[in-house]
C-alpha positions in Angstrom: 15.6 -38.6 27.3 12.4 -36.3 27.1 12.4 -33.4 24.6 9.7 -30.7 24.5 8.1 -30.1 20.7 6.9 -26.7 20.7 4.0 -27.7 18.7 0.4 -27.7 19.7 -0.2 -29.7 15.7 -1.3 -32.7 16.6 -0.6 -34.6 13.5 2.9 -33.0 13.6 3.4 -34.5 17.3 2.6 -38.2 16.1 4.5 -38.2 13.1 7.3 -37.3 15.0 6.7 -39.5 17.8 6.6 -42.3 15.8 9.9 -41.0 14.1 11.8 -40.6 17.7 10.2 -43.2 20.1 13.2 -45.7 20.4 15.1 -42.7 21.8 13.1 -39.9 23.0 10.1 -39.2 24.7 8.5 -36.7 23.0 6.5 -33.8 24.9 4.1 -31.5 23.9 3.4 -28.0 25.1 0.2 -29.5 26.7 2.4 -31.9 28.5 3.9 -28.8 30.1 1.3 -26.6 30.3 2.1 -24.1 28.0 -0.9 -22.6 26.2 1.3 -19.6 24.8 0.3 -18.1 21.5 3.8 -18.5 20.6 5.5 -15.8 18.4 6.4 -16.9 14.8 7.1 -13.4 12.9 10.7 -14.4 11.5 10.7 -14.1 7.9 12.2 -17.2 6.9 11.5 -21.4 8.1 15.0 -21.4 10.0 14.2 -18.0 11.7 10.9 -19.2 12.5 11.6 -22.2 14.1 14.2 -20.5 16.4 12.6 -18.7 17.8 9.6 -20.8 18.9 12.9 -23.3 20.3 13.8 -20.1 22.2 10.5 -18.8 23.8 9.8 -22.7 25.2 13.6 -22.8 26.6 13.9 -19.5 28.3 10.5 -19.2 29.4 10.3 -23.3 30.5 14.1 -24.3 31.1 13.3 -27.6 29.1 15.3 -28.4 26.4 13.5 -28.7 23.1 12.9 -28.4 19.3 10.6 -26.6 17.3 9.8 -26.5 13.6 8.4 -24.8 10.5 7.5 -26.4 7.1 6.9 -24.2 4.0 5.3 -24.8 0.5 8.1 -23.4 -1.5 6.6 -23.2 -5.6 8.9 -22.9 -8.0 6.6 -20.9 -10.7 5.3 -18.8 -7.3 9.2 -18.0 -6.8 8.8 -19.8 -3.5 5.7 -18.7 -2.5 3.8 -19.4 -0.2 6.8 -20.6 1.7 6.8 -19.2 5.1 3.5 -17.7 5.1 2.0 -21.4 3.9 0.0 -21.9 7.1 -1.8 -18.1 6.6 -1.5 -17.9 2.6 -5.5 -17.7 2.5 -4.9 -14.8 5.5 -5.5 -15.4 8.8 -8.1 -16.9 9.7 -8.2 -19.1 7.4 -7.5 -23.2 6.9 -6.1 -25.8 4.4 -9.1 -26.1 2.4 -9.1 -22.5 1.7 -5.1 -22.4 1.3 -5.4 -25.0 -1.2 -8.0 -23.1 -3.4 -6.1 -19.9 -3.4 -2.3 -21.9 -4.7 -4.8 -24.0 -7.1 -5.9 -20.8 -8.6 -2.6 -18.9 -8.9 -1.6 -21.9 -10.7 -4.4 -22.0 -13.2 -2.7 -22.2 -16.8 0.4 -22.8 -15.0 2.6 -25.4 -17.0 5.7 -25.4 -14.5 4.6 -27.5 -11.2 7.6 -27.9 -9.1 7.6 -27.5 -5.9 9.2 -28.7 -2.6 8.5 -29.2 1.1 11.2 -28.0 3.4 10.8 -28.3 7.3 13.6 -27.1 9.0 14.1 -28.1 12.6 15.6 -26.2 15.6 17.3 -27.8 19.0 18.2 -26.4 21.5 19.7 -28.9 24.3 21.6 -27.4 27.6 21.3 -24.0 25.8 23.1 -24.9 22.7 21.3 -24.5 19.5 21.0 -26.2 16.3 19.3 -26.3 13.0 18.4 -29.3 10.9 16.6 -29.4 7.3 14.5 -32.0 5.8 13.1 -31.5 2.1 10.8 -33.6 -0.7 10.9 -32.7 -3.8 7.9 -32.8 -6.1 5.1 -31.3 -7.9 1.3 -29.8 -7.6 -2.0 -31.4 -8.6 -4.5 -30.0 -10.4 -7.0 -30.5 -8.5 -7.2 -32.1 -4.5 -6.6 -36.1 -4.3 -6.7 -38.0 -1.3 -8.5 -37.3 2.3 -5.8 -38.2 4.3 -2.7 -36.4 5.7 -2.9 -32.6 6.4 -2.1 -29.3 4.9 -1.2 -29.3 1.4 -0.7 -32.9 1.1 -4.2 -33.1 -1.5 -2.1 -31.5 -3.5 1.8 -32.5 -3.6 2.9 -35.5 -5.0 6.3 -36.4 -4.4 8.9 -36.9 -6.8 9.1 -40.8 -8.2 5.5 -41.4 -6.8 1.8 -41.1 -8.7 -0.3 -40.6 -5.4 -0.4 -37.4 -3.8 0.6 -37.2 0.6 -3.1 -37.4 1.0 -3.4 -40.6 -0.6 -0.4 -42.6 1.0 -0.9 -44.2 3.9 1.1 -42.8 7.2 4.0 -45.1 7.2 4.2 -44.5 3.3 4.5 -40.6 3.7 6.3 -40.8 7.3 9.4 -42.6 5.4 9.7 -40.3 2.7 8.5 -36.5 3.9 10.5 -33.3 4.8 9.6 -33.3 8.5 10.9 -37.4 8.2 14.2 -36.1 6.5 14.9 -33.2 9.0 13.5 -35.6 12.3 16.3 -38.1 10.7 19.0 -35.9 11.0 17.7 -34.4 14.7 17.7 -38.3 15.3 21.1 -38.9 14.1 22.6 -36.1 16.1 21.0 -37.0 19.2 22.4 -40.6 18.9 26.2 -38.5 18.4 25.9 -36.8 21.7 24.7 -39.6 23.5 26.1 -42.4 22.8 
């Protein structure tokens, strides 16, 4: 089976890959030459997610899945959430992301937060939604100089290193986007078995 990932991330591609490839062959929008700055102006994960699924499958005819993964702080009530990837504003990256939720949580004792992906599908037209999340808390400062995003700074619950410090397998079998890809996985093996 091939699926379309509307992702042009390409740590996000492997991870995923790597989380699918006994069953699917995962496509990127390179693969099908889609170069589309695709829309994300929903205002929560789920929304978000649909509606990149939705531009790929009516504009392409492929069926497909999209994401979105938020930063969701409990002492920030949720923020930054959907607007993790642009919290800095636009134009800006990780490191700079980073800084800015490091400072707002200067003095901060309360360092929960959680990473939720949410996954949409969309095979033969029908749609569906799937949620992955990992529960943890925030650094003080950035540890670790692998992984992307936030990962510096979130270590997950039960564990002392931060994403960014585990090795790929050790964060792949554990993390949001592995919980939500999980439950894509398990529904795909449903409908075609």
């Amino acid at each position: 089976m091939k699926l379309v990932f509307a992702t042009n991330n390409k740590h996000k591609l492997q991870e995923v890959r790597d989380i699918l490839s006994d069953r699917v062959e995962v496509l990127s929008l390179a693969d099908i030459n889609c170069h589309d700055d695709i829309p994300e102006t929903a205002d929560t994960l789920q929304g978000n997610a649909i509606m990149k699924a939705q531009y790929i499958y009516q504009k392409y005819g492929v069926d497909c899945f999209a994401d979105d993964t938020g930063l969701e702080v409990e002492a920030l009530n949720g923020a930054p959430g959907v607007y993790s990837a642009r919290y800095a504003g636009d134009g800006h990256d990780s490191e700079a992301n980073m800084n800015k939720l490091l400072q707002n949580l200067t003095g901060e004792n309360n360092r929960r937060a959680q990473f939720r992906t949410v996954i949409a599908l969309i095979i033969k037209g029908e749609e569906n939604t799937f949620d992955g999340i990992v529960k943890g808390e925030i650094t003080e400062e950035k540890r670790g100089d692998s992984g992307f995003g936030y990962d510096p700074i979130f270590v997950p619950e039960g564990f002392s290193k931060s994403f960014a410090q585990m090795t790929n397998d050790e964060k792949n079998s554990i993390s949001h986007r592995f919980r939500a890809t999980e439950k894509l996985n398990d529904y795909l093996n449903r409908i075609y078995e």
